[in-house]
C-alpha positions in Angstrom: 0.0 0.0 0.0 1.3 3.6 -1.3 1.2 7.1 0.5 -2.6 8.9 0.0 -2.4 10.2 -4.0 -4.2 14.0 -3.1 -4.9 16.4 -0.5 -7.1 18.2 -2.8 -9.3 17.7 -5.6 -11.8 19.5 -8.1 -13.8 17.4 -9.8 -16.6 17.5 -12.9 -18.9 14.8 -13.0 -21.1 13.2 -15.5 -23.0 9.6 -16.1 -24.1 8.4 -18.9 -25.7 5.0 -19.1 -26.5 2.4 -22.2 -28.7 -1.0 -22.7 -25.6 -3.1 -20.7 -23.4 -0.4 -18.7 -22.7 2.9 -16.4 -20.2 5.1 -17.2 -19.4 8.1 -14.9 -16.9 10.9 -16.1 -15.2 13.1 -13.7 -13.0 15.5 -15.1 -10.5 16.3 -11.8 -8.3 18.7 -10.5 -6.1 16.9 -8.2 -2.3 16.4 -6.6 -1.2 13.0 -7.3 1.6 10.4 -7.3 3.0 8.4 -9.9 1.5 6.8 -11.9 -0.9 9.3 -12.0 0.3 12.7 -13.9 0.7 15.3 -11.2 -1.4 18.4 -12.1 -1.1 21.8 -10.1 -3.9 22.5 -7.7 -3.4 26.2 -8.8 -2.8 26.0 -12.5 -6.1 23.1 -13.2 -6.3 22.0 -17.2 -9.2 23.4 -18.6 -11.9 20.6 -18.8 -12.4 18.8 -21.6 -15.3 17.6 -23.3 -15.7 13.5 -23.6 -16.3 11.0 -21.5 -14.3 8.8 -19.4 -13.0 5.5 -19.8 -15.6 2.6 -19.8 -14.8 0.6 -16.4 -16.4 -2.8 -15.5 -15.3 -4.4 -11.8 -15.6 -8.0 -11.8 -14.5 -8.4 -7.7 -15.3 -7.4 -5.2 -19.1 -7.3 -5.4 -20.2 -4.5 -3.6 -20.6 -5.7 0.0 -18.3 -8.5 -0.3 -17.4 -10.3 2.7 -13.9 -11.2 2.2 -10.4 -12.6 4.2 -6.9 -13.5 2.9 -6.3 -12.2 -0.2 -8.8 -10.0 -2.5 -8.4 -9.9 -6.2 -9.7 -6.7 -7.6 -10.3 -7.1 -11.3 -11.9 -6.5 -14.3 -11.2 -4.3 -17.6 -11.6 -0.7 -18.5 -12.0 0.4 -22.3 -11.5 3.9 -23.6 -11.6 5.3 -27.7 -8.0 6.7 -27.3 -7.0 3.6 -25.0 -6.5 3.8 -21.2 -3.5 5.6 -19.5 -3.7 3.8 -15.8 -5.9 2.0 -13.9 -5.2 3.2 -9.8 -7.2 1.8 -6.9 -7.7 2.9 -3.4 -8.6 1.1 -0.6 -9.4 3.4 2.4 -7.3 6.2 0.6 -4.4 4.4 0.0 -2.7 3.1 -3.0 -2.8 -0.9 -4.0 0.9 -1.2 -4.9 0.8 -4.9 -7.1 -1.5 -3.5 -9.9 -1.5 -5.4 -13.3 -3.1 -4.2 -16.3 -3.3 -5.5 -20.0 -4.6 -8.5 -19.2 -7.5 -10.3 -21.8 -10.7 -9.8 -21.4 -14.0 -10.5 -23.0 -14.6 -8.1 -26.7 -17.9 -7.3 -24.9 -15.8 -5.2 -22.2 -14.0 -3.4 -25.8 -17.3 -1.2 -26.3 -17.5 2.4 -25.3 -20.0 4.9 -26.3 -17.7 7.0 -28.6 -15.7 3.8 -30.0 -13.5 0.6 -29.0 -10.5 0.7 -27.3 -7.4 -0.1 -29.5 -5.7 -2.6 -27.1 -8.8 -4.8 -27.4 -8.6 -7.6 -26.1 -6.1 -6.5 -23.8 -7.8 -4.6 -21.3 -8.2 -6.4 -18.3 -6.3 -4.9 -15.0 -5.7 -7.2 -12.0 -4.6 -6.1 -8.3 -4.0 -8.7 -4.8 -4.9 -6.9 -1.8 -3.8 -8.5 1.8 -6.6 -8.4 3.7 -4.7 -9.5 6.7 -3.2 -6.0 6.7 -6.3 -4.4 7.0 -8.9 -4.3 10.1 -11.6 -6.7 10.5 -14.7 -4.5 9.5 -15.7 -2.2 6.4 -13.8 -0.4 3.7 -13.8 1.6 1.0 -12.6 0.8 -2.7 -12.2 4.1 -5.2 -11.0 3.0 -8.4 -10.1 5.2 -11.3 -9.0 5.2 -14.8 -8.0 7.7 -16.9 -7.8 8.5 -20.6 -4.9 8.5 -22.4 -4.8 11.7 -25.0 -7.8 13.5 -23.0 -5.9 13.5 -19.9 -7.8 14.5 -17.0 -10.8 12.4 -18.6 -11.5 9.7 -15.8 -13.6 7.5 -14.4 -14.0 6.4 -10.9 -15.9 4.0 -9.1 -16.4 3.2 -5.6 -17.3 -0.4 -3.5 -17.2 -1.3 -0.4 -16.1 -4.7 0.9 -15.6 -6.4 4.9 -12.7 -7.9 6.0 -13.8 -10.7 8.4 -10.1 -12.4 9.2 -10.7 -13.9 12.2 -8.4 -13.3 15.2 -4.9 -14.0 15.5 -4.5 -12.0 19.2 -4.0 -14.7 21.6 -2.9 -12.2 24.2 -5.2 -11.6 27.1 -5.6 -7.4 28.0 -4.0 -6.5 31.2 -6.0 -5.4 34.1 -5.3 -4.1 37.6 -7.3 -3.1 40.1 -7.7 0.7 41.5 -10.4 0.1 44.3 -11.3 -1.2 46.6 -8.1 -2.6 47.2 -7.0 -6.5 47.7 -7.8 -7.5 51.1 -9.4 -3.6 52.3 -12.5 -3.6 54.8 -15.5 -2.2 53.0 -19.1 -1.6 53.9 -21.9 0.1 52.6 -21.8 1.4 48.3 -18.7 0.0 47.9 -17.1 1.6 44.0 -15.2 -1.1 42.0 -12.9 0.5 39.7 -10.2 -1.4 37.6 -7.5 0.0 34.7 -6.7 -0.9 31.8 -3.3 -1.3 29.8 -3.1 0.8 27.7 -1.7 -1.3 24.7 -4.8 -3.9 25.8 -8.1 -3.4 23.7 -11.0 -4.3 25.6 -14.5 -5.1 23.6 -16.7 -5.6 26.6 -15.9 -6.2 30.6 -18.3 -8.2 33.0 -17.7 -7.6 37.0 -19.1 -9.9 39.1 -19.0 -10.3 43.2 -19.2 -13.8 44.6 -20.2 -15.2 41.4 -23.2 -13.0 40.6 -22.7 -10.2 38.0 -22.6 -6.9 38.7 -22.0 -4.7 35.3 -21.4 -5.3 31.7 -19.1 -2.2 30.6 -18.3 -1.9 27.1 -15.9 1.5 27.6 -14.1 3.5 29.5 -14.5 4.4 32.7 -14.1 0.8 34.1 -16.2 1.2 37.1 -19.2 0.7 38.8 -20.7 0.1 42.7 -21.7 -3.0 44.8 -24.1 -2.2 47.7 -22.4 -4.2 50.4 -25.3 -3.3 53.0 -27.2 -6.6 52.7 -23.6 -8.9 53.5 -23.0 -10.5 56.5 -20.1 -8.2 59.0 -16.5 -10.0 59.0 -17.3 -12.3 55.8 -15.1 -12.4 53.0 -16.4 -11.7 49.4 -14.7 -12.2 45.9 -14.7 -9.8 43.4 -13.9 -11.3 39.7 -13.4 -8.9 36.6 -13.4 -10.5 33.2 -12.0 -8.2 30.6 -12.2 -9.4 27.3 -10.4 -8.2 23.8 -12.3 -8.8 20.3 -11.0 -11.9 20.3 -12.5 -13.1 23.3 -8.9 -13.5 24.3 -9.7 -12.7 28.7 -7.4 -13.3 32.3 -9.6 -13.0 35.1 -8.6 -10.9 37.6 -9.5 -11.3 41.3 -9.2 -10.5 44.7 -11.1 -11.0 48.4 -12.4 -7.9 50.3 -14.0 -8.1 54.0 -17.3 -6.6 54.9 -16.6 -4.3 58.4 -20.1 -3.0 59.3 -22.5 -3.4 62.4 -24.5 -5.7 62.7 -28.2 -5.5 63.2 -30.1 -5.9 66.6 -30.1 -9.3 68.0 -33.8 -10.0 68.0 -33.4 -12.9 70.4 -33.0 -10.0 73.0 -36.3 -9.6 74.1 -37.8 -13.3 72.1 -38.7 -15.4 74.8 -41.9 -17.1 73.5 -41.8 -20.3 72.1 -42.8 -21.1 68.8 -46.4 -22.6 67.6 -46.6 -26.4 66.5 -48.8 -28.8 65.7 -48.1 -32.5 65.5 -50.2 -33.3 61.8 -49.4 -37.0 61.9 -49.7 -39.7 62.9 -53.1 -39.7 65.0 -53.2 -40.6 68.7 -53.8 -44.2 69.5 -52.8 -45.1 65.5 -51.7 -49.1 65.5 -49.0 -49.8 62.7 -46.9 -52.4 62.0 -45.2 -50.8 59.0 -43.6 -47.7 58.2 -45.3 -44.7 59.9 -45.2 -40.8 58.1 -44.4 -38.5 60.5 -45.5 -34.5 60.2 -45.5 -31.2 62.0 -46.3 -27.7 61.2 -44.6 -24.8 63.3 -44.6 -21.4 63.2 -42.6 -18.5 64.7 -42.3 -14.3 64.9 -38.6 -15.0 64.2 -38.5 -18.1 61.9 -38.4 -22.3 62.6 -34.9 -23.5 63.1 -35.8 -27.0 63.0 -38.1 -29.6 64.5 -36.7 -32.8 66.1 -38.6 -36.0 65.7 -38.1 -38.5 68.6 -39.4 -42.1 69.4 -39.3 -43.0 73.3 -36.9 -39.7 74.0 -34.5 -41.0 71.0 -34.1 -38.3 68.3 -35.2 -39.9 65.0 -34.9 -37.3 62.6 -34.0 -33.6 62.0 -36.3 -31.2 59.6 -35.0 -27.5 59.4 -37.6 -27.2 56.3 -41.0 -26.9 55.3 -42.9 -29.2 55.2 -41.5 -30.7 58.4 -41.8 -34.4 58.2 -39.7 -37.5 58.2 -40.3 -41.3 58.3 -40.4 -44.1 61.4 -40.3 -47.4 60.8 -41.2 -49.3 63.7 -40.9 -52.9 61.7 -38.1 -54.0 63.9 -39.2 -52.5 67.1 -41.0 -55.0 69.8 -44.9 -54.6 70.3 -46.2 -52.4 72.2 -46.7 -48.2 72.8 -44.5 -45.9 71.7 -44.4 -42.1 72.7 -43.6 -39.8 69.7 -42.6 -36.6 70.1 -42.4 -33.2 67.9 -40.1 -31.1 69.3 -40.1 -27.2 67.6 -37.0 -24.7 68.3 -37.3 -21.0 67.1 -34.2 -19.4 66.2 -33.8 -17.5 69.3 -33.8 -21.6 70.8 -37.1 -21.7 71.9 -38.8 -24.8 72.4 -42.2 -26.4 72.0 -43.3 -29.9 71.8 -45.8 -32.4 71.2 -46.5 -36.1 71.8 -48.3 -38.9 70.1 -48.9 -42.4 71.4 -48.7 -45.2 68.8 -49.1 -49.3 69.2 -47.0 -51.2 67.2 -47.7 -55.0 66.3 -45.2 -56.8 64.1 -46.4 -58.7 61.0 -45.8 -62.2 60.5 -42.5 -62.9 58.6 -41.2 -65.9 56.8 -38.3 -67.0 54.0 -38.4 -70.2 51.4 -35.0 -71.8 51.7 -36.3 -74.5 48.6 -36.9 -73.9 45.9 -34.7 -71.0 45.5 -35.1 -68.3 43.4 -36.0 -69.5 39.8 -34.6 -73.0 40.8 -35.5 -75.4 37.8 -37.5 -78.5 39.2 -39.4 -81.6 38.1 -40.0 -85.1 39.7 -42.9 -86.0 41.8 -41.2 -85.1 45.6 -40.1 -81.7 44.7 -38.6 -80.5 48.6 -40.2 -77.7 50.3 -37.9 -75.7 53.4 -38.3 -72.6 55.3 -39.8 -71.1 58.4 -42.3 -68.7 59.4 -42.9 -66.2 62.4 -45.6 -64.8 64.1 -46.1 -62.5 66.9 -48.0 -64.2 69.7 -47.8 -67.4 67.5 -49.4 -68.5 63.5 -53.2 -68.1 63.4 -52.7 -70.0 60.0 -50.4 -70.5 57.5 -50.9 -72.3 53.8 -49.6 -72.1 50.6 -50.2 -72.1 47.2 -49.4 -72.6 43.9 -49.8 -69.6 40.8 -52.2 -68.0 43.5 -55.2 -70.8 43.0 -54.0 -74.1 43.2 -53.5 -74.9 47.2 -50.2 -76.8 47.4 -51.9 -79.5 49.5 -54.0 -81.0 45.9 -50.7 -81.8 44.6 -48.3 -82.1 47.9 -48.0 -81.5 51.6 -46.0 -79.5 54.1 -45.9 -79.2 58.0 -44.6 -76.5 60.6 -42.3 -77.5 63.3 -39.1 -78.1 62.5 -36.3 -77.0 64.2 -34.9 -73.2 63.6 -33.9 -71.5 66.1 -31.9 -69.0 63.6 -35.1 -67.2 62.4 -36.2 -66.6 66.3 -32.5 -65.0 67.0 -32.6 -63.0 63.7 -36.5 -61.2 64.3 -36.3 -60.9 68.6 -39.0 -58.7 67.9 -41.4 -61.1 66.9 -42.2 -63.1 70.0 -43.6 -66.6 68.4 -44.4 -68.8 71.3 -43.5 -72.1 68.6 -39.7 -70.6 68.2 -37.5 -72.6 67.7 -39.8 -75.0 66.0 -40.6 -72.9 62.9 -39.5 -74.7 60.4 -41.5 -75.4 57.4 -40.8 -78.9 55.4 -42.8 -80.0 52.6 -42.7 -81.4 49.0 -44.9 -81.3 45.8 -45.5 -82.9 42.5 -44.1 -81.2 39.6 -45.7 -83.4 37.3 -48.9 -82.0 38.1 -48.0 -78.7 36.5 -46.6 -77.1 32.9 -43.6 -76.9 32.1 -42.5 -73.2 32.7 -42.3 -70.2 35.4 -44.4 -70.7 38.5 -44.8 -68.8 41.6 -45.1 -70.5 45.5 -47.0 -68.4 47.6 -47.0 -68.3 51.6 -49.8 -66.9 53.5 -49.3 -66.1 56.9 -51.5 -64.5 59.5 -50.5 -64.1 63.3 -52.6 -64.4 66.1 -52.7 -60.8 67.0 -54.6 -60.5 63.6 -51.9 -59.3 60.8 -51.4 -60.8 58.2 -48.1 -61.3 55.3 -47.2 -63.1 52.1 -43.9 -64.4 50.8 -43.6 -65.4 47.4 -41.1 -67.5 45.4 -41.0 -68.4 41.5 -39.3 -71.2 40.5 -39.5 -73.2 36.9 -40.8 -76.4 36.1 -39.1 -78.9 33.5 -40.6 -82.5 33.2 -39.7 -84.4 30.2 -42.4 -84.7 27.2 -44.2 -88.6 27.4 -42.5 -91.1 25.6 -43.6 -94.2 24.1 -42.4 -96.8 22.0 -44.2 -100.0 19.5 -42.0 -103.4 19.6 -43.9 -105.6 17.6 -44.9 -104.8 14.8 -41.6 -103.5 13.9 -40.9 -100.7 11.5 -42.4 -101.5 7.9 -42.4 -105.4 9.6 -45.1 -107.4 7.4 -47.8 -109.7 9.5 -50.0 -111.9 8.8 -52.7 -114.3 10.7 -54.9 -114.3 13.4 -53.1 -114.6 16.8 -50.3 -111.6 16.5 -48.8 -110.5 19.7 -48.4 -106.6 19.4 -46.7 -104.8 22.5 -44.3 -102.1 23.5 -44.2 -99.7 26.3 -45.3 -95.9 27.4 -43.7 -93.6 30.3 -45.2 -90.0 31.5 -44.0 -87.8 34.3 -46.2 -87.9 36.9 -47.9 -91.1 35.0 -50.0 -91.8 32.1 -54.0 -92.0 31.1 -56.1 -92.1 28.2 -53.9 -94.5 26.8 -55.1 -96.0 23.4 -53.8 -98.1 20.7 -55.2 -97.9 17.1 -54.6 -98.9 13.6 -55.6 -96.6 10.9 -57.6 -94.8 13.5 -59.4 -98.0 15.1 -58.8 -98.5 18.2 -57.7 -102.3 19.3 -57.8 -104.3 22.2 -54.6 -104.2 24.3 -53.7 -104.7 27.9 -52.1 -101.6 29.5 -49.5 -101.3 32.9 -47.9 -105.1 32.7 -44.2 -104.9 34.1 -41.3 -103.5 31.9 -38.2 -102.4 33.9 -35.7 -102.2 30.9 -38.0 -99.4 29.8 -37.9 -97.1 33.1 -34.0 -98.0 33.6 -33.4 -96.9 29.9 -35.3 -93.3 31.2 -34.4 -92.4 34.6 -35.1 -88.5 34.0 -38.5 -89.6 33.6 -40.6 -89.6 37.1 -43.1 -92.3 36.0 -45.0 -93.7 39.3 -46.4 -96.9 37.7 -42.6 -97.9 37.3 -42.0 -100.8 35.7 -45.4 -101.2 35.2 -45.1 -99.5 32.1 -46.0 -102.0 29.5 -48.9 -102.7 27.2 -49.4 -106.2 25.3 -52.1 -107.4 22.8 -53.3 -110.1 20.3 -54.1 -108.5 16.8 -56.0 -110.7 14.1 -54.9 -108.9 10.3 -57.5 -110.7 8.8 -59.5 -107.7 9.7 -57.4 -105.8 7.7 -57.1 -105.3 4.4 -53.9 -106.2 2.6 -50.9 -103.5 2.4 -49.4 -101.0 4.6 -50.8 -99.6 7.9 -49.9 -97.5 10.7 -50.6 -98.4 14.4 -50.6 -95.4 16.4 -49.8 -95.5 20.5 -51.2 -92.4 22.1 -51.6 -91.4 26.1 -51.4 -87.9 29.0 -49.3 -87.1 31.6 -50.2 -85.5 34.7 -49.4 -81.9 33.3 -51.7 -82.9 30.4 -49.3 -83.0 27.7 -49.8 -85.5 24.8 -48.2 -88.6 23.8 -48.1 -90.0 20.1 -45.7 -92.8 18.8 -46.9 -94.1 15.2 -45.0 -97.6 13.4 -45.4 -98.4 10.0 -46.4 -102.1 9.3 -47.6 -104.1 6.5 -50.4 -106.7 6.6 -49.9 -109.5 3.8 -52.6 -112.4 4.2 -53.0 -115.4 1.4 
């Protein structure tokens, strides 16, 4: 970038504009530096008639946001060809300006005839933007004619620079008042400086982490009422001064508050606050958890209110609502004294009291099955205990919440466990230590799948509790099997012997044989042990018993194939069905 081109200039100025461009001729008086003839200010050429060269600016588009480098081009056409092209930006000269470049023959045209360096009348120039301010500028350029010198014509854009910042260093700030570690007290004025090589954009002040003032200029000040503080604490002041490139080094420092403090108004408080005691009611009986709740009032404000059971203190509640939660589960039978106990902030004391019974409900546990324990068989074990103060009024069970466990099984209370009485002393069961539960059920009698075992329990001094337990079921599907005939065997006569054998868990019924859908005459539950030892994962109680026999005349039948089909239910109602392919071949 040059030196500015003139101080002074007198200027004529006319437009004239076509189908497809603008030209505007300013005939000038002006001082100027190379390359532009330098003309007198006092001796001006007469103005000429004619207009100025024909310029067309390609870039920047008026407006243009730009960064890095900005290429100003475009061409400029005169009848007696173009002296110079100059540009400006912000009054100074752009030094790296090319001209006779190519350009389009539509840019040749001017209104009084083309330009005789046609094609050649492009100009370039590379501006770096980085040397300019982030913001808006101005673009004048000119071009003159080159026999009716000081024929010209200028044109103005504007363009923004927006280079981002490259300042990485923070602006320097030091505080004026008050002054690190002072004693302050009432308007307190907060004043910093500035460096003055640091350009701050904006400046926030804050006092213990609430803001205070947003400055944007000079002077750096404002005031904190420190009335409202408490005398002797110590307070944090924090100034954030930030540059236009949000480049910011917080400054702070601690000042104490020195003022009197108000009236004690305990002085003359000796009246104790109000309070109610909400909850529970007097006389309440509970054996679970009990919600506890107060309301208290006071001239000077609630400090707290103290919840106590029997003179213990329970809980603490310095807020409204005051209320907090007993749970008297593990506590013995018998009344309790609850207390609310209000204290004002000047320590003045009110209380209430409640009486409450508490009975403990029955409790018990399932040792087996446990937890999602996968059973089958037809003696599936049953062990726990169960507790109940003043002893169990009753105590049964069942299965999937309808079937009672005594259709398909049996269970008893009395064993020995003396670890459940030791573990709930609470619960006085005159039975302890026999409170043992033992027991067993057939599994065979249900589906295969997720069940739940359910223990009711109710105590003689009238409450009542369930325990639950799911466990899964997995019997094996029936199974059968046909001997004679054997697969695809061929028979033939009057006395065949057809038999085999057929297992289900928890034992089978409906058990048919047919041929072709007729049913024939067998004999069912004749002894076969190879069958149950061959299947001891099936809990078959007719064991060995487990055979079927019968005498089959095939003159009933026609010739050719058949199939004999052996079909029966277990327990848990699930289906069995063996089929054998035979032939029948008679003379």
């Amino acid at each position: 970038m040059g030196q500015v081109l003139w101080t002074r200039e007198i200027c004529v100025t006319r437009t004239l504009t076509g189908p497809d461009f603008t030209i505007t001729d300013i005939s000038c008086t002006t001082i100027s530096a190379d390359p532009i003839r330098i003309i007198d200010p006092d001796n001006p050429p007469p103005v000429l008639s004619g207009l100025g060269p024909r310029v067309d600016l390609m870039s920047p588009l008026d407006g243009e946001v730009v960064s890095g480098t900005l290429t100003v081009e475009g061409s400029t056409a005169s009848p007696n060809g173009v002296y110079n092209v100059v540009a400006w930006v912000d009054g100074q000269v752009v030094d790296s300006f090319v001209t006779q470049l190519p350009a389009s023959s539509s840019g040749c045209t001017h209104p009084q005839g083309n330009d005789p360096g046609c094609p050649y009348i492009g100009f370039r120039a590379s501006i770096d933007t980085t040397q300019l301010a982030n913001g808006t500028h101005e673009l004048v350029l000119v071009a003159t004619d080159e026999r009716n010198y000081p024929l010209l014509t200028a044109m103005k854009r504007t363009f923004s620079v927006d280079n981002g910042c490259t300042d990485t260093t923070a602006p320097i700030v030091t505080p004026i008042t008050p002054a690190p570690g002072s004693l302050v007290a009432g308007q307190v004025p907060i004043e910093v400086a500035v460096d003055e090589d640091s350009d701050v954009d904006r400046m926030r002040i804050f006092v213990d982490g609430q803001m205070l003032a947003l400055l944007h200029q000079p002077p750096w000040r404002t005031t904190w009422d420190a009335s409202g503080a408490a005398p002797g604490s110590t307070n944090e002041i924090l100034v954030r001064a930030l540059d236009g490139c949000n480049n910011v080094e917080p400054l702070r420092w601690t000042v104490e508050i020195h003022q009197e403090p108000p009236p004690d108004p305990c002085t003359s408080d000796a009246t104790p606050p109000s309070l109610t005691f909400t909850s529970p009611s007097p006389g309440t009986s509970t054996s679970g958890p009990v919600a506890l709740a107060a309301t208290a009032s006071d001239a000077n404000g609630v400090a707290r209110v103290d919840f106590h059971v029997d003179g213990v203190l329970l809980q603490s509640d310095t807020s409204v609502p005051y209320t907090t939660t007993w749970d008297p589960s593990t506590s013995p039978s018998g009344s309790y004294v609850l207390e609310a106990r209000a204290t004002d902030t000047c320590g003045n004391t009110t209380s209430r009291f409640v009486t409450v019974s508490v009975a403990p409900s029955p409790i018990g546990w399932l040792d087996t099955p446990r937890h999602n324990q996968v059973l089958s068989g037809l003696a599936a074990p049953i062990a726990g205990w169960a507790l109940g103060d003043g002893g169990l009024d009753s105590l049964w069970m069942s299965i999937d919440g309808q079937l009672p466990l005594t259709h398909i099984g049996s269970f008893s209370r009395g064993a020995h466990r003396p670890g459940a009485c030791t573990t709930y002393p609470y619960i006085v069961d005159p039975d302890c230590p026999q409170v043992g539960i033992t027991g067993s059920f057939d599994t065979t009698r249900l589906t295969n799948g997720v069940h739940t075992l359910r223990m009711s329990m109710t105590a003689n001094n009238g409450l009542s509790n369930v325990f639950t337990r799911t466990f899964r079921v997995d019997n094996p599907a029936p199974r059968g099997w046909v001997h004679v005939p054997g697969h695809n065997q061929t028979l033939a006569g009057t006395g065949v012997i057809v038999y085999g054998w057929a297992l289900g868990a928890g034992g089978l019924d409906n058990l048919s044989v047919s041929i072709d859908g007729t049913l024939i005459a067998v004999t069912f539950h004749l002894a076969w042990a190879g069958a149950c030892a061959a299947n001891p994962d099936m809990p078959d109680p007719d064991c060995p018993l487990v055979g079927w026999s019968g005498t089959l005349d095939t003159t009933t039948f026609t010739n050719g194939p058949h199939t004999m089909t052996l079909t029966g239910r277990d327990a848990s109602g699930r289906w069995l069905s063996f089929e054998r392919s035979f032939v029948i071949e008679n003379l």
